[in-house]
Backbone bond lengths (Angstrom), bond angles and torsions (degrees), N, CA, C in turn:
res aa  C-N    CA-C-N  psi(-1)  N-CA   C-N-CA  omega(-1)  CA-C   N-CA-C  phi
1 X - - - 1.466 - - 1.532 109.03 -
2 X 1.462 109.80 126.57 1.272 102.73 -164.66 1.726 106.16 -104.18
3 X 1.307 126.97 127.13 1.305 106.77 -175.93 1.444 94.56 -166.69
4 X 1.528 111.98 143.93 1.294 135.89 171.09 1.546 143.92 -89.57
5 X 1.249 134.68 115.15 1.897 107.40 -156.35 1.326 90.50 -99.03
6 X 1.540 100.18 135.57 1.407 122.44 -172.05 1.838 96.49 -112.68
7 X 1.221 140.85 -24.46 1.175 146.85 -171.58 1.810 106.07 -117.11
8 X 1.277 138.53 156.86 1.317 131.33 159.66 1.567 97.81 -163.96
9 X 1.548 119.11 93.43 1.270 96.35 -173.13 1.934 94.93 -117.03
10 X 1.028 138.98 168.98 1.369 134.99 -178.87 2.005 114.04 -109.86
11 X 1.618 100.52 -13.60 1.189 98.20 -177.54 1.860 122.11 39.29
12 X 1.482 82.76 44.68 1.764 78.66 177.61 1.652 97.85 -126.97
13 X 1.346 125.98 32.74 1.260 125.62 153.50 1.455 108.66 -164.65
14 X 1.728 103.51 176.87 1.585 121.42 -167.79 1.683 89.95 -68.48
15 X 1.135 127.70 -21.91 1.509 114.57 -159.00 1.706 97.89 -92.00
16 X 1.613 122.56 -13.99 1.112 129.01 -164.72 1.891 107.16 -68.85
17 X 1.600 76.62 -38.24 2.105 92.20 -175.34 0.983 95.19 -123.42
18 X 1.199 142.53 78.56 1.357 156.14 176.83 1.490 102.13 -112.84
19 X 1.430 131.06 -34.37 1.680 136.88 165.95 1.351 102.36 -99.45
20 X 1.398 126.09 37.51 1.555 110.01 166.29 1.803 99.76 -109.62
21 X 1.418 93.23 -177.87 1.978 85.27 -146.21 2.384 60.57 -133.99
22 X 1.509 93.38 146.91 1.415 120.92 175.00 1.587 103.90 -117.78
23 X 1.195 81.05 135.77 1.633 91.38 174.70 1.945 98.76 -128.67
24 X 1.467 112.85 132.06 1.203 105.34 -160.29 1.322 148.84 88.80
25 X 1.004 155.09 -170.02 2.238 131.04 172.55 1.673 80.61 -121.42
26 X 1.215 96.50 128.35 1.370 117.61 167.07 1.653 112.02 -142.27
27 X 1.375 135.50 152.96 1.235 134.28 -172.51 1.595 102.51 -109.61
28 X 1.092 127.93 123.62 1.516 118.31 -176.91 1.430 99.06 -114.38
29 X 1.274 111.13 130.06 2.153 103.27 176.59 1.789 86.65 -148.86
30 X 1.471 87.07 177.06 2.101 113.25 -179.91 0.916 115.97 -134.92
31 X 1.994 115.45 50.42 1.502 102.93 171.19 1.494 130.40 -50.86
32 X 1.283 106.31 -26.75 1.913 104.66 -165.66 1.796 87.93 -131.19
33 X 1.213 131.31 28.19 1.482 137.52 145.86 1.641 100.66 83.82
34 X 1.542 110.46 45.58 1.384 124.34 -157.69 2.037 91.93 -141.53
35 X 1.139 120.77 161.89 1.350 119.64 170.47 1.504 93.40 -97.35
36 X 1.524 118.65 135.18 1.195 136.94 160.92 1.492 128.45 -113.28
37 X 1.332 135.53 92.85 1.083 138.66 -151.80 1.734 97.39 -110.98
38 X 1.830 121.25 136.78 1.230 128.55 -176.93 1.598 89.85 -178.00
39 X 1.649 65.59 140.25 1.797 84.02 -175.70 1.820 118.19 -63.52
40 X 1.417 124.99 156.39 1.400 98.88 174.24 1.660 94.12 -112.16
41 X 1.186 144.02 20.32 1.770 157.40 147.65 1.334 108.39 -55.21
42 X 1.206 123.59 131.68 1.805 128.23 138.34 1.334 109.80 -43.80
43 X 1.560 102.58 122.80 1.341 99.29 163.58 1.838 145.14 -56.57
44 X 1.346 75.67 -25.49 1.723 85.52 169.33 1.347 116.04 -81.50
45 X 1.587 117.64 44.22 1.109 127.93 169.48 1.478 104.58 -117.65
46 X 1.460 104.87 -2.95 1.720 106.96 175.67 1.107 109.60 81.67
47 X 1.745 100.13 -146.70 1.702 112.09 175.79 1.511 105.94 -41.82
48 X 1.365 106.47 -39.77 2.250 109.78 -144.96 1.668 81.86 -78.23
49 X 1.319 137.98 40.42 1.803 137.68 172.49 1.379 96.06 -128.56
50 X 1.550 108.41 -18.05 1.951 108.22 -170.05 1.418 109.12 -79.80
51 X 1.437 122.73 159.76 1.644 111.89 172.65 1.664 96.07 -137.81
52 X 1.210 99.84 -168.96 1.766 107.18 161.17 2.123 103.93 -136.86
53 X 0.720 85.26 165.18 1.799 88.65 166.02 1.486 100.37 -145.19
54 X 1.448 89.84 125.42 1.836 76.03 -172.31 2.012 88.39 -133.44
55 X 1.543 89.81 139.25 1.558 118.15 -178.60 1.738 98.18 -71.52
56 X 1.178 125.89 130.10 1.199 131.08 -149.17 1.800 108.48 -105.42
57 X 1.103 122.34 11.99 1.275 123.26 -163.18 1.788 90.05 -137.31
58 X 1.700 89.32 128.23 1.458 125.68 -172.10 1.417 104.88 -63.46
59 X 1.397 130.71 134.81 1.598 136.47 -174.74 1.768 111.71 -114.20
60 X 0.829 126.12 163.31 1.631 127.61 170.64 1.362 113.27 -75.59
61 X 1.223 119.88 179.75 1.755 119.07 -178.14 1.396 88.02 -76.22
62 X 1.927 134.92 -48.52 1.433 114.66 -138.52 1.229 88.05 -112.80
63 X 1.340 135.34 113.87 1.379 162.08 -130.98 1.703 120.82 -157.20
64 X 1.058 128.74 121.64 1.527 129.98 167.96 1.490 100.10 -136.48
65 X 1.360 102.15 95.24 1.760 136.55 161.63 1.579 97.25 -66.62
66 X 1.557 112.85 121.45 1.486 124.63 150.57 1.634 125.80 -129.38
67 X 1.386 112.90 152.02 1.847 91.82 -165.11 1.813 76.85 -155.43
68 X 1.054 123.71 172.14 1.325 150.41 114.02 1.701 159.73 -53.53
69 X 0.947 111.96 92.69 1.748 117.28 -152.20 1.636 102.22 -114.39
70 X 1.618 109.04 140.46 1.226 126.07 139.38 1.288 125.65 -178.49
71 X 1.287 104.55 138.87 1.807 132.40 -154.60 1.334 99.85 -81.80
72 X 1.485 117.38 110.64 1.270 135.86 -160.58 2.052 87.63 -84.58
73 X 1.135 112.50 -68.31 1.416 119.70 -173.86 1.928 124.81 -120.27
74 X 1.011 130.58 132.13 1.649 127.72 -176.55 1.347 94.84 -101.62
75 X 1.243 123.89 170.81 1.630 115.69 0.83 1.292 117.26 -56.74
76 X 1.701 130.26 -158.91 0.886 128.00 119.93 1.479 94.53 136.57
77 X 1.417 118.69 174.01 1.674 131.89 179.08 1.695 120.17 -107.24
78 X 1.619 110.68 142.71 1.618 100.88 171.80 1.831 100.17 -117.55
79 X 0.835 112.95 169.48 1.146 104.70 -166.75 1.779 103.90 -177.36
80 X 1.172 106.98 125.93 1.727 117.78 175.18 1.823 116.84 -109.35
81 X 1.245 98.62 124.54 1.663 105.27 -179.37 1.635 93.75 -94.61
82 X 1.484 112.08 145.05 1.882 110.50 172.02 1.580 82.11 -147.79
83 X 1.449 93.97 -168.42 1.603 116.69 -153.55 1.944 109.40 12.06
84 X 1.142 128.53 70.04 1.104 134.81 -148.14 2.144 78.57 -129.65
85 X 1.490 84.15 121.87 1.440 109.52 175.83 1.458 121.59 -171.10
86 X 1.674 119.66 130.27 0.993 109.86 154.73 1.661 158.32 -34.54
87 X 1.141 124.38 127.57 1.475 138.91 -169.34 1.509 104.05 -33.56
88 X 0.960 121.80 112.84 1.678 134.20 168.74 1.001 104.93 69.38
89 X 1.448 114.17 47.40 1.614 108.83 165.91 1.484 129.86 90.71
90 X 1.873 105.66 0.04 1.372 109.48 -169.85 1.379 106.69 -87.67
91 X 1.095 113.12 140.08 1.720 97.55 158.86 1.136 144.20 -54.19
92 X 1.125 129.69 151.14 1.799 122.54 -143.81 1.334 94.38 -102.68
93 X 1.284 121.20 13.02 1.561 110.28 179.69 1.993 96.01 -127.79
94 X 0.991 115.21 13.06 1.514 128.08 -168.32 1.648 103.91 -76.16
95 X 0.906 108.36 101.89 1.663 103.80 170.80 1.461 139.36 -38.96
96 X 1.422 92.29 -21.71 1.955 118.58 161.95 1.837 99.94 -48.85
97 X 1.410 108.25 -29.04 1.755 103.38 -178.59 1.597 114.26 -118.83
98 X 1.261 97.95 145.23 1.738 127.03 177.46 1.533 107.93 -23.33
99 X 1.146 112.60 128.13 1.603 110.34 -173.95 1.552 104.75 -83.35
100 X 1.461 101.85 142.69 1.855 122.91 -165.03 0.937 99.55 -102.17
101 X 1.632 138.53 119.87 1.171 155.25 167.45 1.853 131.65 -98.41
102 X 1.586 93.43 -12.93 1.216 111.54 166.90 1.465 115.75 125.46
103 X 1.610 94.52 -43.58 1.700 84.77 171.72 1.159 137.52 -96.70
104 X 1.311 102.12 171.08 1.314 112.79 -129.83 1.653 128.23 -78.94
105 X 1.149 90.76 -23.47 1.822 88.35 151.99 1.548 142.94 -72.71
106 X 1.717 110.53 -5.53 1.317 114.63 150.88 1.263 110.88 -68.66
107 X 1.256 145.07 -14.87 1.273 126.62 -178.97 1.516 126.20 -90.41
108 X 1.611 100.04 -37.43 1.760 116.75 -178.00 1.604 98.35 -104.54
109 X 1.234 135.57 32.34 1.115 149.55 134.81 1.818 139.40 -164.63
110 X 1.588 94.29 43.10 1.409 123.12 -169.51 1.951 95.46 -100.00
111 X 1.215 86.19 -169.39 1.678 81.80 -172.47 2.176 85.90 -105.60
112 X 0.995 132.40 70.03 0.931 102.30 146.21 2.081 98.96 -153.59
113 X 1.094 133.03 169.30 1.144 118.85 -153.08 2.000 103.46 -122.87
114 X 1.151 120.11 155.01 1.458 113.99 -176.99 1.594 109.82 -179.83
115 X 1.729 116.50 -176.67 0.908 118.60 -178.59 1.949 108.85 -112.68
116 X 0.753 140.58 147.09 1.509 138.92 -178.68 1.451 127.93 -141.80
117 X 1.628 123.20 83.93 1.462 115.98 169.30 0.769 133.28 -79.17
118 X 1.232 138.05 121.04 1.720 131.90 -171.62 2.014 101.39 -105.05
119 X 1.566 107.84 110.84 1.261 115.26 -158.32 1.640 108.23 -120.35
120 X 1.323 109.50 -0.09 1.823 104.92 166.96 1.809 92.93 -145.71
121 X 1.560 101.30 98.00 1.881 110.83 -178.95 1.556 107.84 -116.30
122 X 0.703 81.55 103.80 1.759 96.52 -174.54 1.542 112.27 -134.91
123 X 1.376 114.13 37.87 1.457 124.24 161.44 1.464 129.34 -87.83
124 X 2.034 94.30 -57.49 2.098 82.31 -168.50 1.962 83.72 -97.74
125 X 1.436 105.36 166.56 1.281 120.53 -176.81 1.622 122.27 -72.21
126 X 1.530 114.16 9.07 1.052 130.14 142.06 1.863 140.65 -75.60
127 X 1.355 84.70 -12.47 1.703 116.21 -171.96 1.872 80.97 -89.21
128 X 1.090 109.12 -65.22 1.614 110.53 -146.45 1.371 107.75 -77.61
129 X 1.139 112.51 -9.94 1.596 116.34 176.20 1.697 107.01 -90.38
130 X 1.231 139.73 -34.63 0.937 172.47 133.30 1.272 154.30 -51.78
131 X 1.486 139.60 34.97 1.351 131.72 -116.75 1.639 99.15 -117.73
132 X 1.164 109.04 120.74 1.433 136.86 -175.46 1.744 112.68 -113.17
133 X 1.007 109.61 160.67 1.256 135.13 164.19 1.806 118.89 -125.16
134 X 1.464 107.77 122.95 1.659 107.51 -152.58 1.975 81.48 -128.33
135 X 1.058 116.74 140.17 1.198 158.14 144.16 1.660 127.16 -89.91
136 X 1.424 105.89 87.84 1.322 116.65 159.66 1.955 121.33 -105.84
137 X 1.700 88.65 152.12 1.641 99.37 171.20 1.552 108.30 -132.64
138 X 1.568 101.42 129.73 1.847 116.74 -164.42 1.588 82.53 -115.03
139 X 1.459 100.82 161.24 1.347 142.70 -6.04 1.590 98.96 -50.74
140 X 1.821 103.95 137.09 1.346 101.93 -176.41 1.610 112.54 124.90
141 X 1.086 126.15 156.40 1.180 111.68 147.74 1.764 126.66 -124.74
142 X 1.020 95.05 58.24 1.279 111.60 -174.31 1.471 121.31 -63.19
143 X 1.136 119.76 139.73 1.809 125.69 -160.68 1.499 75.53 -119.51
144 X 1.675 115.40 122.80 1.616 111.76 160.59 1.341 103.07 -140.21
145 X 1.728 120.25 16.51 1.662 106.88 160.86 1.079 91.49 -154.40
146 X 1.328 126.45 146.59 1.551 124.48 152.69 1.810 104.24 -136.60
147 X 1.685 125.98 168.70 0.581 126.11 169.48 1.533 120.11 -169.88
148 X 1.252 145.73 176.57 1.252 137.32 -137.46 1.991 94.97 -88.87
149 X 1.378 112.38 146.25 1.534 114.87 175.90 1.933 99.96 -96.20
150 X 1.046 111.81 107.49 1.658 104.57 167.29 1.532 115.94 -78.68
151 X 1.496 119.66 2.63 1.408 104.09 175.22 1.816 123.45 -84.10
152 X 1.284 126.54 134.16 1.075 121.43 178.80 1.494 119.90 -57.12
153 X 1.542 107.40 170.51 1.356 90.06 158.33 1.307 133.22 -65.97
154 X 1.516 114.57 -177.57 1.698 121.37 -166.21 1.584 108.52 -55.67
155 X 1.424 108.90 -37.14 1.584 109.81 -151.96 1.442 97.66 -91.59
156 X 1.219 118.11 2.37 1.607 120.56 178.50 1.925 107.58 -114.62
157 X 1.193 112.19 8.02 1.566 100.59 177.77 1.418 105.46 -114.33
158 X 1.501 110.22 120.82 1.668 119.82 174.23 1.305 117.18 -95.95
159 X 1.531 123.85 3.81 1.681 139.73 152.69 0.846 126.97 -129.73
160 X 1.414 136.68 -176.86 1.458 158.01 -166.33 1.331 89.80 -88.47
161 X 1.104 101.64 149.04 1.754 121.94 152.01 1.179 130.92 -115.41
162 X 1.416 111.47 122.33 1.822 121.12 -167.76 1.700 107.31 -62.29
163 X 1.303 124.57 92.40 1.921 131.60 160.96 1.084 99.91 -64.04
164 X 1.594 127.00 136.15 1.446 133.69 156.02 1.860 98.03 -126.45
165 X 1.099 128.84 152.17 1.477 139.52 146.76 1.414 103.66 -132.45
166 X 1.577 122.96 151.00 0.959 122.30 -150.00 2.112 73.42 -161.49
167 X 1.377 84.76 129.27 1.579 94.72 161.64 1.507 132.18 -168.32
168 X 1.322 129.42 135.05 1.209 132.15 -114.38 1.420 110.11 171.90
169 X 1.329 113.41 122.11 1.110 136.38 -146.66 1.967 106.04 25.76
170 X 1.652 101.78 -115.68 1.543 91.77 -169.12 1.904 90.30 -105.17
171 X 1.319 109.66 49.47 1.462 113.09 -178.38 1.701 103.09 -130.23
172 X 1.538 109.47 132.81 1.318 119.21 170.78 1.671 110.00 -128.98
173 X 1.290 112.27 125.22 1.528 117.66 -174.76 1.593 109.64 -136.82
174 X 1.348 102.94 125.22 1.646 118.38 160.79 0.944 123.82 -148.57
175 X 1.770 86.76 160.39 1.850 113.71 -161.07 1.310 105.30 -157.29
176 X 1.695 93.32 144.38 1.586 96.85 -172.16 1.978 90.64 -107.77
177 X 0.947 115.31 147.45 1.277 141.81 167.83 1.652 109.75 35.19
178 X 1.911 98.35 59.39 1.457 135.53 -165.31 0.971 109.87 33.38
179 X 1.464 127.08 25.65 1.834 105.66 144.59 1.739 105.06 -80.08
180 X 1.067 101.78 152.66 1.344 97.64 156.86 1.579 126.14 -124.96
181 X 1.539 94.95 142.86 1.909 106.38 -159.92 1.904 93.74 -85.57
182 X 1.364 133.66 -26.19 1.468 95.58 -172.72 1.687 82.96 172.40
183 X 2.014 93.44 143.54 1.531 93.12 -174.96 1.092 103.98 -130.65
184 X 0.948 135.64 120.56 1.936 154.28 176.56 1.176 108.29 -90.00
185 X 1.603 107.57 119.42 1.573 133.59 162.58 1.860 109.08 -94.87
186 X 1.203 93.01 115.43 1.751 102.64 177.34 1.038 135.83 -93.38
187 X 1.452 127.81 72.82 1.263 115.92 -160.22 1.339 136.75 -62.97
188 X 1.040 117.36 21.79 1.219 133.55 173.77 1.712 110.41 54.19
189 X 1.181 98.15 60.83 1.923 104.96 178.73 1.317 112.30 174.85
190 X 1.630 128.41 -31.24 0.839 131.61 -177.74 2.136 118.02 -64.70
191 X 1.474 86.06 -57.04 1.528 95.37 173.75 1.422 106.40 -107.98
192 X 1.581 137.05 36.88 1.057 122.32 178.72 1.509 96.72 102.35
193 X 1.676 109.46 155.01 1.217 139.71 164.30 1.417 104.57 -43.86
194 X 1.777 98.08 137.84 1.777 112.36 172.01 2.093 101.79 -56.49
195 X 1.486 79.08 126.19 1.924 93.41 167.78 1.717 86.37 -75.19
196 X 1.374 87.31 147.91 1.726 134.08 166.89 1.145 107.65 -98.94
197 X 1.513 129.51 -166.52 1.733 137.05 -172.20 1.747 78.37 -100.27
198 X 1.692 73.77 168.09 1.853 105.09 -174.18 1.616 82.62 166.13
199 X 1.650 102.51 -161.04 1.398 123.81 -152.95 1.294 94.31 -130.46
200 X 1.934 87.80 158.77 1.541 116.71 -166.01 1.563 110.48 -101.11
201 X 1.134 122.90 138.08 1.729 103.80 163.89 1.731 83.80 -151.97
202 X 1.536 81.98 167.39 1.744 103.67 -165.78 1.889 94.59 -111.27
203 X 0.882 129.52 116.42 1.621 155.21 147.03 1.693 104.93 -51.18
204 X 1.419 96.60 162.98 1.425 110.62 158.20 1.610 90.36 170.59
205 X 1.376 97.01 163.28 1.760 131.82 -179.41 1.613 104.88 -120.85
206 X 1.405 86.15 122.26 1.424 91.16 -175.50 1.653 106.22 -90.47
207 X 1.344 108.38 163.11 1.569 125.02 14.11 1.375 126.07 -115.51
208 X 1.640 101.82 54.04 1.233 114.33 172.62 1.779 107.78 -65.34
209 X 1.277 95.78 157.97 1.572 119.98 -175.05 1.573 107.07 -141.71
210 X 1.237 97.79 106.20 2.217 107.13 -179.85 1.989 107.01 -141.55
211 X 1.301 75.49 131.22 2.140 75.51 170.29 1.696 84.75 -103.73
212 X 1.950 90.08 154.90 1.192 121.75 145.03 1.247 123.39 -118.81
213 X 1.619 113.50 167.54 1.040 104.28 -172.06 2.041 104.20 -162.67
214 X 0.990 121.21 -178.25 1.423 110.69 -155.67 1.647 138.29 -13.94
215 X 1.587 86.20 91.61 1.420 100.14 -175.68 1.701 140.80 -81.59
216 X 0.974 130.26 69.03 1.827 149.63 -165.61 1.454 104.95 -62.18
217 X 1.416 107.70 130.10 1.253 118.82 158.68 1.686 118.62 -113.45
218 X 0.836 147.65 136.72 1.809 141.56 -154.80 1.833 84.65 -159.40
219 X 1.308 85.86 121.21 1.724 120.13 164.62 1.703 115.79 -65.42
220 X 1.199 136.04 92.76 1.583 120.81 174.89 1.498 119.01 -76.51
């Protein structure tokens, strides 16, 4: 597998995400030299408690995203947006488009278009009985992969867990700690036109509480 790292960031300080752009009130700190992201909202404020943090530097279509995850406290959802770009080509940070506040229906029916797995859901009591990993592509909210989550809950994980997404040509594949849960072929018509490169940012629903931590981007 031939592939190049075009990104290497460690997210183990304020200076690491110092050019990342927030969408939403989110608290970002480095107690244990890890990014820790939690909302500072009541959750019973709903969506308006959700944020995004999004890594600010533009990626190619054929992409293998890797990071490090673990969910310090639940409830709540983690979730990664990639090839994430504005509608006809605009930039997704262009003021020509609707201002993003975090929730979550500006995004899977906002004007700008992307891919979104949500891979540790442990919010509604269908999540927790059940634990999946769901793959959607917006405009839309289209569910076109899902597959089983092997991570436990929060109060049972004493490490990180290795995230990879990997996507490439009309193929998207992920796996947490190289298994992989499920691989989507896109035909480019069914849910919309093949996504191109754009940018990544990491989501969550509070009042979940998760650090990340060495985050890789590699060119295929």
């Amino acid at each position: 597998m031939e592939r190049k790292l075009i990104y290497d960031n460690p997210l183990a300080s304020a200076n690491d995400v110092a050019d990342f752009i927030r969408e939403g009130t989110v608290n970002v700190s480095f107690p244990a030299g890890k990014m820790r992201l939690e909302s500072v909202l009541d959750p019973t404020l709903g969506q308006k408690a959700n944020y995004v943090f999004w890594c600010p530097k533009e990626f190619p279509a054929d992409v293998q995203i890797e990071w490090d995850f673990q969910p310090i406290k639940e409830p709540g959802l983690a979730m990664l947006f990639f090839s994430a770009a504005g509608k006809a080509g605009t930039d997704m940070f262009s003021k020509e488009l609707e201002p993003r506040t975090g929730e979550y229906q500006q995004y899977h029916h906002g004007d700008i278009n992307a891919f979104h797995v949500s891979y540790f859901r442990r919010m509604w009591e269908e999540e927790r009985s059940f634990h999946t990993c769901n793959l959607r592509k917006s405009y839309g909210f289209h569910l076109v992969a899902q597959g089983a989550d092997p991570m436990p809950d929060a109060d049972e994980i004493k490490a990180p867990y290795h995230i990879a997404v990997r996507k490439q040509g009309r193929a998207v594949q992920f796996a947490i700690n190289d298994l992989e849960l499920f691989h989507f072929e896109d035909d480019g018509a069914s849910w919309g036109p093949l996504l191109a490169g754009g940018r990544i940012g990491f989501r969550q629903m509070a009042p979940l509480v998760a650090e990340y931590s060495n985050l890789k981007v590699y060119a295929l």
